[in-house]
C-alpha positions as CSV (number, residue, x, y, z in Angstrom):
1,X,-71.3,225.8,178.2
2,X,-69.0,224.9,175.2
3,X,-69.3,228.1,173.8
4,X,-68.1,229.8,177.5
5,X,-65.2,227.1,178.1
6,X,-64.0,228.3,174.6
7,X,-64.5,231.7,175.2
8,X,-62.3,231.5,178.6
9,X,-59.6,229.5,176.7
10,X,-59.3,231.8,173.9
11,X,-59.0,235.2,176.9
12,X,-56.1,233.7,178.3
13,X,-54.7,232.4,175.5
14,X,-54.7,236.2,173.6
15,X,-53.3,237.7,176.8
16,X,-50.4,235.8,177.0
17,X,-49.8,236.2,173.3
18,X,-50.1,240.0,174.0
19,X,-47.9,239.8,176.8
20,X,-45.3,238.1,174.9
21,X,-46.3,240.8,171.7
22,X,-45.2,244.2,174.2
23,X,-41.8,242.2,175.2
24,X,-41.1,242.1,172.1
25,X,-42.1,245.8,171.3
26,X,-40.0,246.8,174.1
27,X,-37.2,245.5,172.7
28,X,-38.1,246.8,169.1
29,X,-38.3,250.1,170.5
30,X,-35.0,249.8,172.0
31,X,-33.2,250.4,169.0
32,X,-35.7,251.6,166.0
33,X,-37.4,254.7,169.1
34,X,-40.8,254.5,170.1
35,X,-43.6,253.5,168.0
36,X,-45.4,256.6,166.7
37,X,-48.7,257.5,167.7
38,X,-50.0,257.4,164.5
39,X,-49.4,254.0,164.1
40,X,-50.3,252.6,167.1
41,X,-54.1,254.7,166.7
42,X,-54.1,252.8,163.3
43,X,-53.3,249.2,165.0
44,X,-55.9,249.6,167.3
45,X,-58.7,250.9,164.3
46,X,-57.7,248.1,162.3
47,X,-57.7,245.4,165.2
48,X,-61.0,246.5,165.9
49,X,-62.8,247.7,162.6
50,X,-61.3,244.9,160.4
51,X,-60.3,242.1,162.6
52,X,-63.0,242.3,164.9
53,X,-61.1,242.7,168.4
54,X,-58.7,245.3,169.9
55,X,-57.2,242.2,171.5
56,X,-55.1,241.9,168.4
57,X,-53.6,245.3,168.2
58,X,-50.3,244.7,170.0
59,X,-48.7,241.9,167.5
60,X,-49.7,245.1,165.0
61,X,-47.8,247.7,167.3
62,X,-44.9,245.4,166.9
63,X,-45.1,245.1,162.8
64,X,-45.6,249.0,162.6
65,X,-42.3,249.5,165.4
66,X,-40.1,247.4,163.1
67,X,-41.2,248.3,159.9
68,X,-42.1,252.3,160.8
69,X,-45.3,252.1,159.0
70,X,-48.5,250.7,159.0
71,X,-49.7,248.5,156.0
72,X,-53.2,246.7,155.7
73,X,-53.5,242.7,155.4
74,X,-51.0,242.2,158.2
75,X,-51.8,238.9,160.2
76,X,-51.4,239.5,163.9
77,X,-49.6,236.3,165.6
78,X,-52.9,235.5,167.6
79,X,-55.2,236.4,164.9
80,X,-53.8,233.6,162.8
81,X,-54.0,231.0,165.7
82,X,-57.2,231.8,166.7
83,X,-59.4,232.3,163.3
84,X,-56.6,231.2,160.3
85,X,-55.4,227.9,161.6
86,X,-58.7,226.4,162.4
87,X,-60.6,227.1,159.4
88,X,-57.9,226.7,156.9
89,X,-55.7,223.6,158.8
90,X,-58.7,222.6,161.2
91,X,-58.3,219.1,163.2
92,X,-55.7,217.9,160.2
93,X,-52.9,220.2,160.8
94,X,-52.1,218.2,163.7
95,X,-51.6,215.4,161.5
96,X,-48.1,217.1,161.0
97,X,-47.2,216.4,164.5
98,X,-47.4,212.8,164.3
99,X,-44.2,211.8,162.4
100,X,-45.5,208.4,161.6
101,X,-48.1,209.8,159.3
102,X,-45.9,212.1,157.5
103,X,-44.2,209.5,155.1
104,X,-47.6,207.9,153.4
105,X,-49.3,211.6,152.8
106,X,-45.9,212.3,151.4
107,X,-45.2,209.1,149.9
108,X,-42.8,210.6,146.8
109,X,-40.2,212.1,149.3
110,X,-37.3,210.9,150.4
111,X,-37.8,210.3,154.6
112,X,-35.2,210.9,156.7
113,X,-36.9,209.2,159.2
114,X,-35.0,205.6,160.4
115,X,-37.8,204.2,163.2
116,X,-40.4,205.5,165.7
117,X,-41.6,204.6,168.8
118,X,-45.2,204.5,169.3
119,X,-47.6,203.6,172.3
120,X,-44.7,201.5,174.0
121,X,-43.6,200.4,170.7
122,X,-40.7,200.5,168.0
123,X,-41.7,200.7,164.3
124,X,-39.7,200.7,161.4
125,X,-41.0,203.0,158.6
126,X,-42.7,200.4,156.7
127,X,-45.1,199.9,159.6
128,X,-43.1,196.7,161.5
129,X,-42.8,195.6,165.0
130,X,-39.2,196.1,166.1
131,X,-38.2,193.5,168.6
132,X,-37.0,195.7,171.4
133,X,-33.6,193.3,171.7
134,X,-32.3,194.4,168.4
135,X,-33.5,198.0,167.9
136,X,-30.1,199.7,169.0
137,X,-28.7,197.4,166.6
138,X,-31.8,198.4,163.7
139,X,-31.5,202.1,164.7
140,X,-27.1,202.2,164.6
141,X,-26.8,199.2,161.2
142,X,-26.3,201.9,158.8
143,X,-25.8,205.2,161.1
144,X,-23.1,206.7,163.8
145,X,-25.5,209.5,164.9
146,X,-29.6,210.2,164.6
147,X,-31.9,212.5,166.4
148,X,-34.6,211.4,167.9
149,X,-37.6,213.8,168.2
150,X,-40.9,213.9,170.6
151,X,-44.4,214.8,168.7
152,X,-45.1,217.6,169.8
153,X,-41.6,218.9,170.0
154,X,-41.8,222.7,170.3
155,X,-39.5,225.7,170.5
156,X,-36.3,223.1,170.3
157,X,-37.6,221.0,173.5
158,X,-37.7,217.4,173.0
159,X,-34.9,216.7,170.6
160,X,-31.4,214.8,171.4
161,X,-28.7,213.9,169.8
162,X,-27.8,209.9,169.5
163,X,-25.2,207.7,169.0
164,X,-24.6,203.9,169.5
165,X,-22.7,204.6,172.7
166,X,-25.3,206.9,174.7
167,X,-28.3,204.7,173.1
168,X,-29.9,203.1,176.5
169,X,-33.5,201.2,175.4
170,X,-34.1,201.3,179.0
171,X,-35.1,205.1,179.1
172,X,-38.2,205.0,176.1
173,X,-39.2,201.5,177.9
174,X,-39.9,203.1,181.4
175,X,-41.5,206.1,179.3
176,X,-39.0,208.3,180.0
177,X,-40.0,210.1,176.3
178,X,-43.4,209.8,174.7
179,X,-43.7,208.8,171.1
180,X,-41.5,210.3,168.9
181,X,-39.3,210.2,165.7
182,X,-35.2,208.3,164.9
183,X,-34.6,210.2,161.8
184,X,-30.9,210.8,159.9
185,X,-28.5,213.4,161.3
186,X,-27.8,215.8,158.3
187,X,-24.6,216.3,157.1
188,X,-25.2,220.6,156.3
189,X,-23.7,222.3,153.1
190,X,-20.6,224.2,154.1
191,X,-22.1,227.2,153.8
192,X,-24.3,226.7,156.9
193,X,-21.8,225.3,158.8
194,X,-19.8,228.9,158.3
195,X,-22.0,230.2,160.6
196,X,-22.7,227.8,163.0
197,X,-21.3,224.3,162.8
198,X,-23.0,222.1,165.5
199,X,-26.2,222.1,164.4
200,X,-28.0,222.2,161.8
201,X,-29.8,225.3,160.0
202,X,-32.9,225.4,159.4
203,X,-35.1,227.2,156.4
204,X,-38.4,227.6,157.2
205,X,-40.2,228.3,154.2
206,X,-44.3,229.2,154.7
207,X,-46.7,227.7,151.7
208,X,-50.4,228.4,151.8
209,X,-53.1,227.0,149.2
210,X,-56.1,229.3,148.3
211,X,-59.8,228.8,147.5
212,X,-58.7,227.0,144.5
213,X,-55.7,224.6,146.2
214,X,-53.4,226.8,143.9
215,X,-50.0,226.5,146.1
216,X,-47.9,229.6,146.3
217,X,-44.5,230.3,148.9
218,X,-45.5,233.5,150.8
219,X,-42.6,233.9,153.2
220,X,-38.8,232.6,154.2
221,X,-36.4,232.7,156.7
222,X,-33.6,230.9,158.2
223,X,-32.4,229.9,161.8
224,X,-29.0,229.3,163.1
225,X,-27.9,227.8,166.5
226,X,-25.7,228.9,169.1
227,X,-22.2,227.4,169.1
228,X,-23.1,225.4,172.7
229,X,-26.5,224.5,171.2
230,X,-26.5,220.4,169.1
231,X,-29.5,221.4,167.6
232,X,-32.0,224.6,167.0
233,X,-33.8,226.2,170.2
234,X,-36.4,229.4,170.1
235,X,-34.5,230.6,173.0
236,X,-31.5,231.0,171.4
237,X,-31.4,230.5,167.7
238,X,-30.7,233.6,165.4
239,X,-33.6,234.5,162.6
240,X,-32.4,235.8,159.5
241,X,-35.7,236.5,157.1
242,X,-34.8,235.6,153.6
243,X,-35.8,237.4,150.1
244,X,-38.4,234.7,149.2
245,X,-37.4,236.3,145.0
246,X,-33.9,235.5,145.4
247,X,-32.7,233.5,149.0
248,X,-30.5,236.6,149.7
249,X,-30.5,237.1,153.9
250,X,-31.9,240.5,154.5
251,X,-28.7,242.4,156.3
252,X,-29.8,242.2,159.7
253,X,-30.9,239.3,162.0
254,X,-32.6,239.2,165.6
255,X,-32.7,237.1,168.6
256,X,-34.9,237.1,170.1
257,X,-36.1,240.4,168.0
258,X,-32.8,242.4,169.3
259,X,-30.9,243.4,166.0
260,X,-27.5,241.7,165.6
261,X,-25.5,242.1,161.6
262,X,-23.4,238.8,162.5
263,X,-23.8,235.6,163.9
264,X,-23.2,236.0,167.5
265,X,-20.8,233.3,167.9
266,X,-18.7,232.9,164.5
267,X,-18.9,236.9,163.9
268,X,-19.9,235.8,160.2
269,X,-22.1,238.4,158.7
270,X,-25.6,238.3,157.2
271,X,-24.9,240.7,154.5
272,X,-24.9,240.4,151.0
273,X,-25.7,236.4,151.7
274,X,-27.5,233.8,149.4
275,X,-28.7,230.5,150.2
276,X,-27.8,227.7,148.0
277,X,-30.2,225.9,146.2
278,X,-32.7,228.1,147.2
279,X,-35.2,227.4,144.6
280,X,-34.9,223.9,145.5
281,X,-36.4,224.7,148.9
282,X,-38.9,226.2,147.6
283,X,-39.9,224.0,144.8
284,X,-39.8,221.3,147.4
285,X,-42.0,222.7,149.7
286,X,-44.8,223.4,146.8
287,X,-44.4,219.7,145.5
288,X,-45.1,218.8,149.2
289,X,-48.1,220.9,149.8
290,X,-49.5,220.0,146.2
291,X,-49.9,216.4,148.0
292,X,-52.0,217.7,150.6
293,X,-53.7,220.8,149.4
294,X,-56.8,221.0,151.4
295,X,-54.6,222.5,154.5
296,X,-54.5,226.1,153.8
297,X,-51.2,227.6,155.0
298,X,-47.8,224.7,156.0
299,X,-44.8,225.5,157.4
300,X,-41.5,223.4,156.3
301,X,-38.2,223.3,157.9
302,X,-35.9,221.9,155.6
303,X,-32.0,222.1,155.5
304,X,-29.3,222.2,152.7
305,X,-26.8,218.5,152.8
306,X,-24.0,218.1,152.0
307,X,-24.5,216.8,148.6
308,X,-26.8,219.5,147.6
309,X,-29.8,217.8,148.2
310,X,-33.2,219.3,150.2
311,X,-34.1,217.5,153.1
312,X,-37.5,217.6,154.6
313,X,-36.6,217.7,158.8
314,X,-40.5,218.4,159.8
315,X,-43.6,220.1,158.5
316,X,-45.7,222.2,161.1
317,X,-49.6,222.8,160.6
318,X,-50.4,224.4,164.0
319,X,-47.4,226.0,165.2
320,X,-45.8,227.6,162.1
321,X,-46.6,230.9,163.4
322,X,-46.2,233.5,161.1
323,X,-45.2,236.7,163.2
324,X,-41.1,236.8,162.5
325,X,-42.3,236.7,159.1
326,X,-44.9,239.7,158.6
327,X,-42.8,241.9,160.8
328,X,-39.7,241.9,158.5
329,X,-41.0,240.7,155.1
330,X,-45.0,241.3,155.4
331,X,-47.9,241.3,154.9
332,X,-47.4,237.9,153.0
333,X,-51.0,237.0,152.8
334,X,-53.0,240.0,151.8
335,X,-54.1,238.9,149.0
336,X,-56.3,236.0,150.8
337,X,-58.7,237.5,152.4
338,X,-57.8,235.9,155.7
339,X,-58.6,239.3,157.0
340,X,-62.7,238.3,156.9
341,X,-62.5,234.8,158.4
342,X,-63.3,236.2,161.8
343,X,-67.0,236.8,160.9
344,X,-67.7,233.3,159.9
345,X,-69.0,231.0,163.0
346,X,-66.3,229.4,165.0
347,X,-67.1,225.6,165.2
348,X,-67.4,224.3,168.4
């Protein structure tokens, strides 16, 4: 019974990934012309021969459209979620959607997080009761603005913007969010806020330990809001992949995988652009996974302040999906042989 309730899951969960894998090749195709025959014939061999199921061919047809070639050691989107994440992350990358947690397995970083509200309750980071009389005046003591986040927060949903004036304790008392995260508002490094100034942009940056818990950083790329947008959302936000070598912007950047040169909004282009303090981000993000190196691939938004300094804004160990990445930078992970973890046993 187990084995058929996961079975079911797993059909419908692949078909909607596909579905969402051929809108995305239709659009591909729009403007880089069909994907060759060739190449989709060698999606389908290697979905089947190597992977173990055709059902992961169409996240391949949309690698081979943008890059116009095929390349072994891709990772197709649903691939990864179905046989990577649980054998590498298993149950404990959901640790990294509850916030509270975060601070103690990174106990040598610097938190932006203010207070959380858990189970009906406000916390402060050092794990007190907040009464609920004096938590606007807790949460605003030393701040104008904070975000406050849901677990679970995906794609953008579940994030708003705070201040002292718009702050009503009546809404999280009636349950009108769930648990969730008060953390900082960042103050971005002018040269984010040349392309989009009302929110802040995010770097994700995409570690992975191997067999050894030897940390490496396999891919990068950044995302920049919308003008109308106060912080990042999937829907709208504009992907830029990043040189993971240097933190130059590749030329071109995509929403929603249709080709743009320029932000939409400020017209400021992606070419010949280099994140500052790029090695910081990545330096950071190995520290960080160096404390928990038994989760086998992380993936860390950070952003750029004001003052130079590398802020950790949320780590993701079940949705850092990977596909944005191996379509304009990949294969990142060749080399770990997450090509064969299909034929162990799945755990039910």
């Amino acid at each position: 019974m187990e084995q058929l309730k996961y079975d079911i899951y797993w059909y419908f969960k692949l078909k909607r990934s596909n579905g969402r894998a051929l809108k995305a090749l239709n659009i591909i195709e729009s403007y880089k012309g069909k994907l060759q025959p060739k190449l989709k014939k060698q999606s389908n061999e290697y979905a089947s021969e190597v992977l173990g199921n055709k059902a992961y061919a169409p996240w391949l047809y949309v690698y081979s459209a943008f890059q116009n070639r095929f390349e072994d050691g891709w990772i197709p989107d649903n691939y990864y979620a179905k046989e990577v994440i649980p054998k590498l992350n298993g149950d404990y990358g959901k640790v990294a959607d509850r916030n509270f947690i975060i601070p103690f397995l990174l106990s040598d970083i610097e938190t932006l997080d203010v207070a959380y509200i858990l189970n009906g309750k406000f916390c402060s980071i050092d794990s007190k009761i907040i009464n609920p009389n004096k938590v606007k005046d807790y949460l605003f003591e030393k701040h104008d603005k904070l975000v406050f986040k849901l677990e679970n927060s995906k794609r953008g949903k579940g994030v708003f913007i705070l201040d002292k004036n718009n702050f009503d304790i009546s809404t999280f008392l009636s349950n009108g969010y769930g648990n969730g995260v008060f953390q900082k508002f960042i103050q971005q490094h002018p040269f984010f806020s040349e392309f989009a100034d009302n929110s802040v942009a995010t770097i994700r940056v995409t570690t992975v330990s191997d067999p050894l818990g030897n940390i490496s950083a396999r891919a990068s790329y950044i995302r920049f809001g919308r003008t109308k947008d106060t912080h990042i959302k999937s829907n709208s936000a504009v992907s830029v992949s990043i040189d993971i070598n240097s933190g130059e912007f590749h030329p071109k950047g995509y929403m929603n995988w249709t080709e743009i040169d320029k932000h939409p909004d400020s017209k400021v282009s992606f070419h010949q652009k280099t994140i500052p303090y790029f090695n910081k981000c990545l330096e950071k993000a190995i520290e960080m996974h160096k404390t928990i190196p038994f989760m086998g691939c992380l993936g860390w938004d950070l952003a750029v302040d004001h003052l130079d300094k590398i802020q950790l804004i949320e780590v993701n160990g079940i949705n850092n999906g990977i596909k944005f990445s191996e379509a304009t930078t990949g294969p990142c992970f060749k080399d770990l042989g997450w090509n064969n973890l299909w034929k162990q046993k799945q755990g039910l």
